[in-house]
C-alpha positions in Angstrom: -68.9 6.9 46.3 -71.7 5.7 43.8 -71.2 6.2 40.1 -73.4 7.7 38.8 -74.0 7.4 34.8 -74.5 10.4 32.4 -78.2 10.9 30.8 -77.7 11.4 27.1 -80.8 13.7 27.5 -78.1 16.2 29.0 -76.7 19.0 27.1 -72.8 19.3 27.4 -73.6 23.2 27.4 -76.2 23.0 30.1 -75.8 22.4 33.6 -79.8 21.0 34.3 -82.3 19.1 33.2 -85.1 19.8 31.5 -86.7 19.9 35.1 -84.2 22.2 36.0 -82.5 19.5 38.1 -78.4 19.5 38.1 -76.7 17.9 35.7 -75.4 14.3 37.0 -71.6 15.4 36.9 -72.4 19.0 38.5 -74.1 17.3 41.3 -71.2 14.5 42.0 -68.7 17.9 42.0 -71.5 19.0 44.4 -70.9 16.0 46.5 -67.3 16.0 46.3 -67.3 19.6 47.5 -68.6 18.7 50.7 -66.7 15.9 51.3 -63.5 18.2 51.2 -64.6 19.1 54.6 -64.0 16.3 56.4 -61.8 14.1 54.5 -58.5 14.4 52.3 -58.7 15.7 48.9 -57.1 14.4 46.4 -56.7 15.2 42.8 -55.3 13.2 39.8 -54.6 14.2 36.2 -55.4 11.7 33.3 -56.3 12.8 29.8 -58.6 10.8 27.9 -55.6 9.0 25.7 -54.0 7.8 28.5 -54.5 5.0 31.3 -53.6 4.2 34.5 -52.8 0.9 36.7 -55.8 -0.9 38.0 -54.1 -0.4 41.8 -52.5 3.3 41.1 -55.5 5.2 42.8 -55.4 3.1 45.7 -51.8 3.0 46.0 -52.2 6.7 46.5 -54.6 7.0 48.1 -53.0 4.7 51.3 -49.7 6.8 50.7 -52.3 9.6 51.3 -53.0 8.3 54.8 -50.0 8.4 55.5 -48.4 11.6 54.4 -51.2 13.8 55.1 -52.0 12.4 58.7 -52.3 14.8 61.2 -49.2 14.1 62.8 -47.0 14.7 60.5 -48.3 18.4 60.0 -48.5 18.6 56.1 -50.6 20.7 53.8 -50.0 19.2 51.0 -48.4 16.4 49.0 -48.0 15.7 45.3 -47.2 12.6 44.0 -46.2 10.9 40.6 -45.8 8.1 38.3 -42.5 6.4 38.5 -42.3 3.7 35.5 -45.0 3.9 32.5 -45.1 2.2 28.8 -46.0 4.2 26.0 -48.0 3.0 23.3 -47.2 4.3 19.5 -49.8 4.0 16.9 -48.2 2.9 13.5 -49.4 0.9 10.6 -49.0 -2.5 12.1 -52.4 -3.9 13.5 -51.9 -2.9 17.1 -48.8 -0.1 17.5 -45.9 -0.8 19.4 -45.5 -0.2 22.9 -42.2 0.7 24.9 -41.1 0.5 28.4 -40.2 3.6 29.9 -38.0 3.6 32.8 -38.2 6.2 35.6 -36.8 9.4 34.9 -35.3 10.6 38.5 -36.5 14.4 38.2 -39.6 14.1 35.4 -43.3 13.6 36.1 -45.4 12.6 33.2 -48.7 14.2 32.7 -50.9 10.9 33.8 -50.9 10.4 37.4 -50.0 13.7 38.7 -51.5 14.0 42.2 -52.0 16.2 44.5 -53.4 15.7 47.9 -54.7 18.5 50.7 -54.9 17.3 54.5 -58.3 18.6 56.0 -56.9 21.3 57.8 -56.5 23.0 54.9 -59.6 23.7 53.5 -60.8 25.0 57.2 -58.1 27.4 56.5 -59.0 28.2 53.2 -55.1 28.3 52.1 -55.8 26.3 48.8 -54.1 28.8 47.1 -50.6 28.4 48.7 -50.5 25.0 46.9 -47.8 25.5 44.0 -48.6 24.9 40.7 -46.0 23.7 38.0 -46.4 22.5 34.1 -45.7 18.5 34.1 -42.0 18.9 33.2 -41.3 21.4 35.7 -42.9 20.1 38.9 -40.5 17.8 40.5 -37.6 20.3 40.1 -39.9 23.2 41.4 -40.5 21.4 44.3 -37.1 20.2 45.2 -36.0 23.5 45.0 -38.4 24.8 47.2 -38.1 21.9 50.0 -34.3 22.8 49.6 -34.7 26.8 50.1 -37.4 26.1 53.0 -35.2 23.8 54.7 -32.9 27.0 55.2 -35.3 27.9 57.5 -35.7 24.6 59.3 -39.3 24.4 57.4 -40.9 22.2 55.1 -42.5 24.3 51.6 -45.7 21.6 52.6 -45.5 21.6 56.3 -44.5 18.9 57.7 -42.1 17.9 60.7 -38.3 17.8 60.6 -38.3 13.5 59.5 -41.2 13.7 57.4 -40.7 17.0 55.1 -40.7 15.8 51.8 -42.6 17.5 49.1 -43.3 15.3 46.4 -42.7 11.3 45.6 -42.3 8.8 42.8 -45.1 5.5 43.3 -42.6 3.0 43.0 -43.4 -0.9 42.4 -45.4 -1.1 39.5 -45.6 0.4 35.9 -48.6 3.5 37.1 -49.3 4.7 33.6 -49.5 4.1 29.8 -49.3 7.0 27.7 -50.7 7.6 24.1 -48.2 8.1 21.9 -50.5 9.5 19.1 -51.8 12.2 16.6 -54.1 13.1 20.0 -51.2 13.8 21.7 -51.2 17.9 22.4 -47.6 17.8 22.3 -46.6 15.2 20.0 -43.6 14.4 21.3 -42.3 10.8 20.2 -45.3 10.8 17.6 -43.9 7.6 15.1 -41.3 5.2 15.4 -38.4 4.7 13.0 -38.2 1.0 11.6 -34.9 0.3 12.8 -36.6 0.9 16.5 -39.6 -0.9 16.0 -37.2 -3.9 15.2 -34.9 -3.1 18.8 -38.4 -3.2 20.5 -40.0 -6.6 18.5 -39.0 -8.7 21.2 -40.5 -7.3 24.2 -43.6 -6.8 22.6 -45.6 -10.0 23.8 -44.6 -9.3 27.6 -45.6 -5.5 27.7 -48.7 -6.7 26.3 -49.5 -9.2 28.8 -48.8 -6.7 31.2 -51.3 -3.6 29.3 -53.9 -6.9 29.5 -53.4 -7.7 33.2 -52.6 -4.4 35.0 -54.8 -2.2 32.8 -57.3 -4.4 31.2 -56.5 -2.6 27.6 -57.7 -5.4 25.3 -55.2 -6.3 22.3 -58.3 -6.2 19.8 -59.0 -2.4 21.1 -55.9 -1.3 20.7 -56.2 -3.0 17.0 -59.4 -1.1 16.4 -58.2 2.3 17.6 -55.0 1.8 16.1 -57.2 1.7 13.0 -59.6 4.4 13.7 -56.7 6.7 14.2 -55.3 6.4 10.7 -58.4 6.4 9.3 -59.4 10.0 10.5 -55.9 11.2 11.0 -56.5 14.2 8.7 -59.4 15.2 11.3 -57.6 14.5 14.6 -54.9 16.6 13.7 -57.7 19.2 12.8 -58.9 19.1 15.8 -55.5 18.6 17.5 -54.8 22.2 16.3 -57.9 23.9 18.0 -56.6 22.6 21.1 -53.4 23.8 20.9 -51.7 27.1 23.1 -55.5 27.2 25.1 -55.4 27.1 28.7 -53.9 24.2 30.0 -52.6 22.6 27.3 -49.7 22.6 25.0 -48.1 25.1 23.0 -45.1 24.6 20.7 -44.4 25.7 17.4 -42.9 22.2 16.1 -46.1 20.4 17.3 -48.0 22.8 15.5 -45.7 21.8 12.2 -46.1 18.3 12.6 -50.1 18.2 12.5 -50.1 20.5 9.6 -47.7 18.3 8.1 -49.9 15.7 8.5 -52.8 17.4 7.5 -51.3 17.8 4.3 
């Protein structure tokens, strides 16, 4: 697939040109609508404050191959991050960043994926695909492979050896999650001192690793880090008019921590 760059001459709220041409990102969806007919579809969440490993999309994307074969008889498949580090803003110069280890039944937001084999969009079925929030998805699933397999099914097709649902990508540390005021649900927003100081001294190695695996650069980071506390007053503003629309989060302490912050 080429890239294919934005023009700023675009409006966001219009879908042409000024020669009534498509907009570059309605014509790649264009293109990647009619590559759904002949190839394996995939489709991974990441919101713009998070990031994900240099090698995660291809990782999937050969686990893809795999699962979604036509011998094996699947559907669908959905996939998600095993380890990730989170990254706290803060008033030091760059944040702090934590390790995360894998939580056996969780999938965090960055990295969800779901794949559909080819057959499926022939037989237009897209909507038997099951949809959970983030923290619910690995348990919906389970349970469903579990009451299917009462019926000697699979809930994603899929032959008696090979009839599981969903899977952790294990073997590297997929994703890095922003641990911010633009985090909708602004859960672990700020570090207590007494943590910061339990976390000091793995702080050069998960660094190395944010560098290497994901090519965040330390003097970013510094720069955001700054930005954020700058304008936090307007991010949480902002934060707010996201919050309980489609899609996105909706809790009543989140909304209590940005106003606190507000004020």
């Amino acid at each position: 697939w080429d890239f294919i760059n934005c023009n700023n001459n675009n409006n966001d709220n219009n879908n042409n040109d000024n020669n009534n041409n498509p907009a570059p990102a309605v014509r790649l969806l264009q293109r990647a609508h009619l590559a759904r007919e002949k190839h394996i579809v995939l489709e991974t969440r990441l919101d713009a404050d998070d990031g994900l490993h240099k090698d995660f999309l291809q990782r999937i994307q050969s686990m893809a191959l795999d699962s979604l074969h036509p011998s094996t008889n699947k559907s669908w498949m959905y996939w998600c991050v095993g380890r990730h580090v989170q990254w706290h803003a803060s008033l030091s110069s760059h944040g702090s960043l934590r390790a995360v280890h894998h939580h056996s039944d969780l999938c965090v937001t960055p990295g969800i994926t779901v794949g559909m084999a080819i057959r499926m969009k022939k037989d237009n079925d897209n909507d038997d695909v099951p949809r959970y929030n983030h923290d619910k998805l690995y348990k919906g699933l389970k349970q469903q492979e579990q009451e299917q397999q009462k019926d000697a099914s699979s809930a994603c097709g899929g032959t008696k050896d090979e009839n599981e649902c969903i899977r952790f990508v294990q073997g590297m540390v997929g994703a890095v999650r922003s641990r911010s005021v633009t985090s909708a649900g602004m859960k672990d927003i700020g570090l207590s001192e007494e943590v910061k100081q339990k976390l000091e001294k793995e702080q050069p190695k998960l660094w190395t690793l944010l560098k290497r695996d994901f090519f965040v650069s330390p003097d970013a980071v510094q720069q955001t880090n700054y930005h954020l506390l700058d304008h936090v007053k307007e991010i949480a503003l902002d934060n707010i008019r996201g919050q309980c629309t489609r899609g996105h989060s909706c809790k009543k302490t989140s909304l209590e921590q940005l106003k606190q912050l507000i004020q």
